[in-house]
C-alpha positions in Angstrom: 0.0 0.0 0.0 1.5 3.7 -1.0 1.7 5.8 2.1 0.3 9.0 -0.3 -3.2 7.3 -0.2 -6.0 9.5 1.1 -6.9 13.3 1.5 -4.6 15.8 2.5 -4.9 19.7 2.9 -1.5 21.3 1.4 -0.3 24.9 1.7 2.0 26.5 -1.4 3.8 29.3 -0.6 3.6 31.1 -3.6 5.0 34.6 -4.3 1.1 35.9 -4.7 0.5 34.3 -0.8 0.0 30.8 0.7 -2.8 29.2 -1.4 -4.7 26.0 0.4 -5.5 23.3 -1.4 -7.0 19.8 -1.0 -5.7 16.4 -2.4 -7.0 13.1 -2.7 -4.7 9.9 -3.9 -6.7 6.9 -4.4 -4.5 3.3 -4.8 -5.8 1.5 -7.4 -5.0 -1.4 -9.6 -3.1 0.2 -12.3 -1.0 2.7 -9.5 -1.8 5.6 -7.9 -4.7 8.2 -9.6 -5.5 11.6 -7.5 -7.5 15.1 -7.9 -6.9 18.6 -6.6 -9.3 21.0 -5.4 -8.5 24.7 -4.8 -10.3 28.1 -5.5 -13.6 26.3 -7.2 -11.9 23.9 -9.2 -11.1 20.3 -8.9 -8.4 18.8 -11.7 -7.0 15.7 -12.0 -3.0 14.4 -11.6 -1.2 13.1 -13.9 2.1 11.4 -14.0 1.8 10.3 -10.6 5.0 8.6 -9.3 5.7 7.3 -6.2 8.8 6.0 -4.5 9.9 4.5 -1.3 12.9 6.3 0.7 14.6 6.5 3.8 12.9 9.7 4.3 9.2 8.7 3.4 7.6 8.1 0.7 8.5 10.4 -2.5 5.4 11.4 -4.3 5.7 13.4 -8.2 2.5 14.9 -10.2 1.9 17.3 -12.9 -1.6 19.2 -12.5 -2.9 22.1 -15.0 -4.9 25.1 -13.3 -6.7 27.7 -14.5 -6.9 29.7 -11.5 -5.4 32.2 -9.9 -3.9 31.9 -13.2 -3.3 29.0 -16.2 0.0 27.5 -15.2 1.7 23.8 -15.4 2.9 22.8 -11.9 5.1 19.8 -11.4 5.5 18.5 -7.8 7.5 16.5 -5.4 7.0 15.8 -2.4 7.6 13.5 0.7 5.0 12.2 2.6 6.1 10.5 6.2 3.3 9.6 8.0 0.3 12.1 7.8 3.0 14.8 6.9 4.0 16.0 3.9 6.7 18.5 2.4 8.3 19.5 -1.0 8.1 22.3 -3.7 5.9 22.7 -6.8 7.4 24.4 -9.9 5.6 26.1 -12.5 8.2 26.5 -15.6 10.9 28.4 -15.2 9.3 30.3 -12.0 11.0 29.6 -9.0 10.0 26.6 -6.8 7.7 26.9 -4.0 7.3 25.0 -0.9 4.6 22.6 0.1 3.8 21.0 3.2 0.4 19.7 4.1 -1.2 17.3 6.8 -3.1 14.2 6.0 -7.0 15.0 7.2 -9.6 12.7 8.3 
């Protein structure tokens, strides 16, 4: 079982503020599928890689949103227990750090 599986509420520190959002990481047959919700708008993940480390488990994505504004982000992150940390890039912007909790 992947240790990224369930709902977490993130935090990116982003240079416009700290925008919330919420993830969900389902475990399925085929690997590991997921959707983010933020600002009205839910999208799905692609790419979704996982892999285990001493430090946790390292999670990657790609997600397109539309708001605040249309970007690419790519992520990666490490989730260790119900906490998670890592940066998201958007192109050639600088990286910006995540952390998040896992809820429920």
């Amino acid at each position: 079982m992947t240790a990224i599986a369930g709902t977490w509420e993130l935090k990116l520190k982003t240079p416009i503020g700290t925008l919330p959002a919420s993830y969900t990481f389902v475990e399925t047959a085929d690997g590991v599928t997921g959707t983010a919700t933020a600002d009205g708008e839910t999208v799905p993940l692609t790419g979704i890689t996982t892999q285990t480390t001493p430090d946790g488990e390292r999670v990657g994505w790609r997600q397109a949103v539309t708001r605040p504004m249309r970007l690419n982000l790519d992520f990666d992150v490490t989730a260790c227990g119900d906490e998670l940390t890592g940066h998201s890039r958007a192109g050639r912007l600088p990286r910006t750090e995540v952390t998040g909790h896992r809820s429920g």
